[in-house]
N, C-alpha and C positions, 0 to 999 in steps of 0.2 A: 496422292495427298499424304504428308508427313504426319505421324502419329503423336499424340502430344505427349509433352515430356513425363518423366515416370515423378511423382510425390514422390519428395522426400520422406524415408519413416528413418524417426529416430529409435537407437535403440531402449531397451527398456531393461535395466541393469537386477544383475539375480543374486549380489552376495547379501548375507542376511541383515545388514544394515541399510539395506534398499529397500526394506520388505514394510509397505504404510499398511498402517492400522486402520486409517482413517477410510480408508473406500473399500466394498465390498469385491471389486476386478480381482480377476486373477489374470493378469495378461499373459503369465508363462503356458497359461491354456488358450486364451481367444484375449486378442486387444484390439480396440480401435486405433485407428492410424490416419482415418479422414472421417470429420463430420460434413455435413450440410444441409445446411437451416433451410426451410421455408415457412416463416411465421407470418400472421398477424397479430399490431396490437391494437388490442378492443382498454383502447381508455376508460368508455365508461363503464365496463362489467372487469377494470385490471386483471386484465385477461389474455395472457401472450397462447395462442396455438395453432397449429398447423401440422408438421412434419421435420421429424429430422431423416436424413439417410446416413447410415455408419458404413464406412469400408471397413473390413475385418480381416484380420490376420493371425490364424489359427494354426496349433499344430497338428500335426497329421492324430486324425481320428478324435480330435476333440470333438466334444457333442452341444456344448453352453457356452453362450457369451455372457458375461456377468456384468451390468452397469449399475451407476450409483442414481438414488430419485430417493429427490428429497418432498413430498406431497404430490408427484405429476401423475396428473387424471390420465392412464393410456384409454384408447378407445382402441388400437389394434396392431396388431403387426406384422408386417408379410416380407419376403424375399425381394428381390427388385424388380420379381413378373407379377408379383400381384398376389402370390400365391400366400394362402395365412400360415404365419408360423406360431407355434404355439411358447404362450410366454406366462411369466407368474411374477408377481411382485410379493416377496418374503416380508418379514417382521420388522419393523421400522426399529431403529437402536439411539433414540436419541437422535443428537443433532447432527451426526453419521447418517439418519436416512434409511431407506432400507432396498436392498437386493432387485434389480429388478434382471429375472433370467429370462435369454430366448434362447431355446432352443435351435439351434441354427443347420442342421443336415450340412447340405452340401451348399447352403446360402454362404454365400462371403458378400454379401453387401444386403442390409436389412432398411428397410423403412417402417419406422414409430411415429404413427398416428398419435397425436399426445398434445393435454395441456396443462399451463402452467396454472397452479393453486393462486389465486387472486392474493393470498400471502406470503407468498413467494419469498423465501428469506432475502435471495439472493435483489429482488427488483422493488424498488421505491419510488409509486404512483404519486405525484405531487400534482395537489387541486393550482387552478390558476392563483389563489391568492399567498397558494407559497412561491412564487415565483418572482424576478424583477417584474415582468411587465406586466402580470394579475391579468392576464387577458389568455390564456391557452394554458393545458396541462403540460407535467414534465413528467420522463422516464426515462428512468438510471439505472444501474446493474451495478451491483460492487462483490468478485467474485472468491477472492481470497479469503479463509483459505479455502473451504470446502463448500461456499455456498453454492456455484451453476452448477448443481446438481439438481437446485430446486426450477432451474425453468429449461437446462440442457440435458436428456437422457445420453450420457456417456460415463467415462471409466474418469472419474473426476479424481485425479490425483497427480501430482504435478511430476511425477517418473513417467508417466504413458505421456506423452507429448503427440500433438494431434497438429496436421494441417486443418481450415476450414475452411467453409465459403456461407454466402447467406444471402438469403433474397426477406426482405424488409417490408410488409407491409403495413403505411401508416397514413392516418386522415392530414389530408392538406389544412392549414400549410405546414404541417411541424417537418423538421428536416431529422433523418437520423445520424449519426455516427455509429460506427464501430471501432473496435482495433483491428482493422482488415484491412486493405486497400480499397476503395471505393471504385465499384465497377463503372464507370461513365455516367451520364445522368440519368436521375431518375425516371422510371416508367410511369406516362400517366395511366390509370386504371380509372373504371366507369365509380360513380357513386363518390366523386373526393376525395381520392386516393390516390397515393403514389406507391411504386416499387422501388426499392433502393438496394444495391446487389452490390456485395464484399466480398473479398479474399484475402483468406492468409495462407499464401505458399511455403511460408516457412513451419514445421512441425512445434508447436508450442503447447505449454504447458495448459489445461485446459480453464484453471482458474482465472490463465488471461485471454479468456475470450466476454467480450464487454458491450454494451450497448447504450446510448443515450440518446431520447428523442425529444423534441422541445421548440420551441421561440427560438431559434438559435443562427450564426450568423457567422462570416469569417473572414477574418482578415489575414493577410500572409502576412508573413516576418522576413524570411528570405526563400531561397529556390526551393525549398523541402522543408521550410516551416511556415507556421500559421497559427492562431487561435478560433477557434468557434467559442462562442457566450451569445446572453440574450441578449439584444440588441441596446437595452437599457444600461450592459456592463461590459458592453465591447472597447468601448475606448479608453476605460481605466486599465480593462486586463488585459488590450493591447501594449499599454505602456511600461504594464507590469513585467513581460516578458519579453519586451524587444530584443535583447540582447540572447535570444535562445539559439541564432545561427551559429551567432559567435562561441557559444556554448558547443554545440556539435561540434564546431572546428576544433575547438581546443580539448572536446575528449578522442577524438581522433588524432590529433598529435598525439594524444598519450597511447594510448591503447588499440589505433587502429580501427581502421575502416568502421561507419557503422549502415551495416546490414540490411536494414529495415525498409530501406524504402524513402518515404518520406519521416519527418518528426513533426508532428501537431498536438493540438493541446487541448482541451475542453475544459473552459470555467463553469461549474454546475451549479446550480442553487445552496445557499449553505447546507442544507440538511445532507449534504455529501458526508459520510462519517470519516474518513481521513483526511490528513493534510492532501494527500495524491497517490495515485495510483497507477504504476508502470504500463499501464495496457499499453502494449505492443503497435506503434505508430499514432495512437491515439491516447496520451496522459491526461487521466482523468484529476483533477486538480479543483481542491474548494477555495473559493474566494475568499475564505478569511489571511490566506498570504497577502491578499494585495491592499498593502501599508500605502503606497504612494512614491515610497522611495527604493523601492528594490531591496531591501533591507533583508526581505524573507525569501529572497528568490533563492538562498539555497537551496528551498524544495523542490524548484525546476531542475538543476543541479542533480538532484537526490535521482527523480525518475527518471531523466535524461541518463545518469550511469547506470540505471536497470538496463539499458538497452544491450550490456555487456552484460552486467552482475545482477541475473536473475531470469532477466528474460532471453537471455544467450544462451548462457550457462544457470542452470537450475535447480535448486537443492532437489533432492530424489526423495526427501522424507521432510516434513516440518520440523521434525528434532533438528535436522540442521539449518534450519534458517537464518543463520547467520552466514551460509553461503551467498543468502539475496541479499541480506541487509547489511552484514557487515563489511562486507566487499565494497560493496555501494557505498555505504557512506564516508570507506575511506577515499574513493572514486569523487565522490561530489565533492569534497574538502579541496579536491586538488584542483578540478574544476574551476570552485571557489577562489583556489591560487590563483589560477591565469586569468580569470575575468574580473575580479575586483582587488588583489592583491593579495599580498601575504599578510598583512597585519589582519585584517577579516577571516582570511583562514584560521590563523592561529589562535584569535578571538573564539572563532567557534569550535576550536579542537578543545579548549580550556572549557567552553560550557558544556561542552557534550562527556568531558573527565570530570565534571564536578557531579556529574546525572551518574557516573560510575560510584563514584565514591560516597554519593549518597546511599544508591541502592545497596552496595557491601554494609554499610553502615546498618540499615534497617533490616536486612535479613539477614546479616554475617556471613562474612569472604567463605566458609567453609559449607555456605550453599550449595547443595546439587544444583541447582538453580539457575546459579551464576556463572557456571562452564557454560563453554561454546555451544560442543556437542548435545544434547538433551535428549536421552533416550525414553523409549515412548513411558510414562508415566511421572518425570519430572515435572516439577511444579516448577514452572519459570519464573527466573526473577525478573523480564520484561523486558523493554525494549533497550535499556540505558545497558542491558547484558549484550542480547541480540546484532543490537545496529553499535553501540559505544564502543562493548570492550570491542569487536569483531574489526571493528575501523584501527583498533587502540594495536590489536596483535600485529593486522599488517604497515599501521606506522612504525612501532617496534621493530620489525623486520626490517625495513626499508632505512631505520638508524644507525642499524646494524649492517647491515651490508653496501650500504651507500643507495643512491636513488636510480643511477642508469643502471647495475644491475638488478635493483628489485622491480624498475619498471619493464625489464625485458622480460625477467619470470612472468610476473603477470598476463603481459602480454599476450605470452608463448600460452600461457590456462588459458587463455578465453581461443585462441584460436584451436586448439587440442582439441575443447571441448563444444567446441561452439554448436548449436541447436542440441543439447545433450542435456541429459541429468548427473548429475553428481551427489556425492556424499564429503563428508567429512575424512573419512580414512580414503579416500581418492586424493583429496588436496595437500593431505600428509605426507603419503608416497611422492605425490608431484614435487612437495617443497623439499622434501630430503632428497630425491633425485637432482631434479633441477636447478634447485637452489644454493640450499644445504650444500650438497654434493658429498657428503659422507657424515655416516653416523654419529662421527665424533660433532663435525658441525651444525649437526642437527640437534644433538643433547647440548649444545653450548646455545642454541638458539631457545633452546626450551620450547620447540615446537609441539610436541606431544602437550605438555604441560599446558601451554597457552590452548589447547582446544579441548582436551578432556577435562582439567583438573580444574574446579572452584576460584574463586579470587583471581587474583593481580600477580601472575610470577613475578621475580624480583628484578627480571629486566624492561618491565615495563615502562614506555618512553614516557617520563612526564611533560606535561605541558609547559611553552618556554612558559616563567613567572612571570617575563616582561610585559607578557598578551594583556592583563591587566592591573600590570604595576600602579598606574594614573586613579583606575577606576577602584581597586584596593584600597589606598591611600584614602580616598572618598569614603570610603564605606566605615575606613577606621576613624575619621575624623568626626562622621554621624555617630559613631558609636560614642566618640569619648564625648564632644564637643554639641551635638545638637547639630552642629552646622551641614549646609546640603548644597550640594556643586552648583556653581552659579551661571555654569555652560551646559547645563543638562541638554538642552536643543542641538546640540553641535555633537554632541556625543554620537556613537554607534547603537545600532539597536542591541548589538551584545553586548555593551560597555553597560545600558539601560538595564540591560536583564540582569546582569550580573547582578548589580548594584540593589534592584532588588529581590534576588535571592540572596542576596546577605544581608539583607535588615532583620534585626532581631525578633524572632518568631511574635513576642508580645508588647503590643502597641496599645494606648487607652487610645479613646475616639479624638480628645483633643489632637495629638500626636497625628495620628492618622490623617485629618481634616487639618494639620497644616503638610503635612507629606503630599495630600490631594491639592491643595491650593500652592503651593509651590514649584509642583514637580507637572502639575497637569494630568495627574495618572487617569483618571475617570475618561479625561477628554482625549487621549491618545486615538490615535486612527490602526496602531499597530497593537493585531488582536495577541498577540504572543503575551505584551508588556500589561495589557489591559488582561489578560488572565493572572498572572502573577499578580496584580493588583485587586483586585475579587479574591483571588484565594487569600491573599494577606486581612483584607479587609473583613472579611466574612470569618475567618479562624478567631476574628477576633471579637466579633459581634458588634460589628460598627454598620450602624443602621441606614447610613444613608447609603451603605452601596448593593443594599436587598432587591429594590427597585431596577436598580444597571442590571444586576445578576439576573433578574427575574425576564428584562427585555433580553440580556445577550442568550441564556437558556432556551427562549423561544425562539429566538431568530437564526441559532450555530445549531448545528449537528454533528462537530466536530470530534470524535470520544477524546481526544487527546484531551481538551477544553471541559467537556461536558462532566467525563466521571470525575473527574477531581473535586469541580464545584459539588455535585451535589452528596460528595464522600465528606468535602470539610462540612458541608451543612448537618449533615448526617453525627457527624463528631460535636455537634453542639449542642445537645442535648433538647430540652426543653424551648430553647430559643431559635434552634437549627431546623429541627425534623421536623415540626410542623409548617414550615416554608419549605423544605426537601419536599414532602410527599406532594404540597400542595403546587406548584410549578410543575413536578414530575407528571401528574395525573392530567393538568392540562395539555403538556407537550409531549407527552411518549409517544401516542401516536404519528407524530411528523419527525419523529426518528427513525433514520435506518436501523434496519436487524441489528446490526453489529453494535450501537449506540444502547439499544434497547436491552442489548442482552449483558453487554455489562454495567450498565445502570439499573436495573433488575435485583443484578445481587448486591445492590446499596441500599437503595432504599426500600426498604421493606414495608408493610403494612403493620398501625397500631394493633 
């Protein structure tokens, strides 16, 4: 009988810019390299527990394995015969969690007896009535950056890169997913339950390991894609993503093979806090993308290029997370090229450089902030840094050196480094190597520049002006004239957005209430257009859209959506805050952690 094949372990990188703050491991003494789950979930006590098993890879005469827990109840832990080994859980440090040590002798594979705290950052229990079909509970995981620490005891930080596997146990009928492969079908178990058993072969980063159980249902799209949702929003957010095959195909023309397996998707209940999230063969995705016309489907786009830029290749520390996101979103724009065209691309290169030129504007180009690289104690300037300029440096690149060379470079990084962590001064070396090809054309590229230094180098590619010549034109004739496009329906949803984020900050109600009755902004079905309308509305104290904002506030969990609304309510003094505090206190609780914690430091208490 043939022995099964050896886990791949990824390495785990030692130069001092590899070195996270944010997890208590020390993996150059003991690191994890394979988990595996055996859980159940108790819906009604929100209560995930059971076992995990860690494989361990120690250096000679180490004595401690060091993981991260963020609240988890241990009840014990022993070697793989059963035998107890002796463990402590140290000082908790904030939202970092605290130390959980075993002692490990000559143990290389330990089993933690353990459960998850019922408020578990990382997991969001949803009663049947937040749900489409109000008839069964939902359960979600959103794990980035450093939340599955609060329901997975391991070395949670995105350099130690782990294979998994996982056995699922959940009350019929709710079905689970994971980002795992789904082992065959599921196991029936006595009492109304089923077993559901994943694996991830490939060594990943452990923030994307994901879980969501629910009403849920699934339709394919092609050989290797598919949707799950509840059964009430399968066939809208079927039609939403149809074209995702097509998507695979065309980021594989660009950049080669993809990896993974299968690509599937999960429409969640709104209170999902981001637009989506790259989990590894399983994109977890909220239903405020689906407009009806594909309009938003660049966020399939977006986590479909994680499958390269992030979940491939890795940033090794959060300071560089513009290795996931900026890579990526110049990856999904291109996407965006071959599946709906270049004017839409280039439409959205211009609003994602106006999200730049904003944020320079409000915290000044001479921001720490607003560099690539962010070393541990910067205050970032946010995502239009992260994900905009990061897209902005490698379209520049690509200006410069034409597109069949800088799509080979590329290429060539994601295969170098593929199941790996990286840094920032890795991609530097790569691009002046590979790219560049000498130092003189690496300082003509401004490559250092564009990753360490603040602002906009001067070779910054702008945007063509043609992307919204049409819709410009528009906005300057509202300006001088009152008048308002008389094709606004026919338009693009970027053309929409633009159009209004360039209306003048201050509007009376009259003004507003014919902008509403003209344009249809309240009745839009596309929540993008319908936030920019709220926030213009509400900056301005125009009363009839308190009520919209009061229903969309309870029904989105969007942060992208959420903190903005209740930041401009906040900003209104007298008229504002007491409607901020008063929606906030009713819906905080059916927010995710991540919604919660930074709408927290908005609205405060009288």
């Amino acid at each position: 009988m043939s022995e099964a094949p050896a886990r791949m372990v990824a390495p785990v990188l030692a130069t001092p810019d590899a070195v996270d703050i944010l997890t208590h491991a020390r993996p150059h003494e003991a690191r994890v390299t394979h988990v595996a789950l055996d859980l159940e979930l108790d819906f009604a006590g929100k209560a995930v527990r059971g076992t995990a098993v860690l494989d361990v890879l120690a250096r000679p005469g180490a004595q401690e394995l060091v993981l991260d827990s963020e609240g988890l109840q241990i009840a014990r832990v022993t070697d793989a015969g059963g035998r107890p080994l002796v463990w402590r859980m140290g000082a908790a440090s904030g939202e970092k969690g605290a130390p959980l040590a075993v002692t490990l002798g000559d143990a290389r594979r330990i089993v933690i007896h353990y459960a998850a705290n019922p408020q578990a950052s990382a997991l969001q229990w949803l009663s049947p009535e937040q749900t489409a079909g109000k008839q069964h509970p939902f359960l979600f995981s959103q794990g980035q950056a450093i939340l599955n620490r609060s329901w997975i005891p391991t070395q949670d930080s995105p350099g130690i890169r782990q294979t998994w596997q996982a056995r699922i146990v959940a009350p019929k009928p709710l079905d689970v997913v994971m980002s795992g492969i789904l082992q065959g079908e599921p196991e029936e178990l006595a009492g109304g339950r089923r077993a559901f058993r994943f694996a991830m072969d490939k060594p990943v980063a452990p923030y994307l390991i994901a879980i969501a159980a629910g009403d849920i249902d699934f339709r394919a799209i092609g050989p290797r894609t598919g949707v799950w949702a509840e059964p009430a929003m399968l066939d809208r957010a079927h039609a939403e993503v149809v074209e995702t095959e097509a998507m695979v195909e065309a980021a594989e023309a660009l950049y080669g093979p993809y990896r993974w397996g299968r690509y599937d998707m999960i429409v969640l209940p709104p209170a999902f806090p981001y637009g989506g999230m790259e989990n590894p063969v399983m994109t977890f995705l909220t239903p405020t993308f689906i407009a009806g016309d594909r309009s938003l489907t660049g966020l399939v786009a977006h986590e479909l290029a994680h499958s390269w830029s992030g979940n491939l290749v890795t940033n090794a520390v959060w300071g560089d997370g513009w290795l996931n996101e900026g890579v990526t979103s110049y990856f999904e724009n291109r996407i965006v090229e071959e599946i709906y065209g270049p004017k839409r691309a280039r439409q959205e290169v211009a609003l994602d450089t106006m999200a730049i030129m904003e944020t320079l504007a409000e915290v000044g180009a001479d921001a720490p902030g607003t560099a690539l690289h962010q070393p541990d104690g910067t205050d970032s300037a946010g995502s239009a840094i992260v994900y905009n300029k990061g897209a902005a440096f490698l379209r520049t690149l690509e200006r410069e050196v034409g597109r069949e060379r800088f799509d080979a470079w590329l290429r060539q990084w994601f295969d170098k480094h593929a199941f790996q962590p990286a840094t920032s001064a890795m991609i530097l070396e790569d691009l002046t190597a590979n790219l560049a090809g000498s130092a003189a054309e690496a300082e003509r590229l401004r490559l250092r520049e564009w990753i360490y230094a603040p602002g906009l180098p001067a070779n910054f590619a702008r945007p063509d002006p043609a992307a919204f010549a049409m819709t410009d034109a528009a906005s300057q004739a509202y300006i001088e004239t009152g008048s308002l496009p008389a094709d606004w329906g026919a338009w693009t949803s970027a053309e929409r957005q633009r159009f209004l984020q360039n209306l003048p900050a201050e509007r009376d109600a009259a003004e507003l209430a014919r902008l509403d009755a003209a344009l249809g902004l309240s009745r839009t079905g596309n929540n993008e257009e319908l936030f920019l309308w709220l926030r213009l509305a509400l900056a301005n104290r125009f009363e009839p859209a308190v009520p919209q904002a009061e229903r969309f506030l309870a029904s989105v969990g969007r942060t992208k959506f959420v903190r903005p609304l209740f930041a401009t309510l906040m900003g209104e003094g007298e008229w504002g805050q007491p409607t901020a505090r008063r929606i906030y206190a009713a819906n905080r609780s059916s927010y995710h952690t991540v919604t919660q914690r930074a709408v927290d430091r908005i609205v405060v208490a009288d």
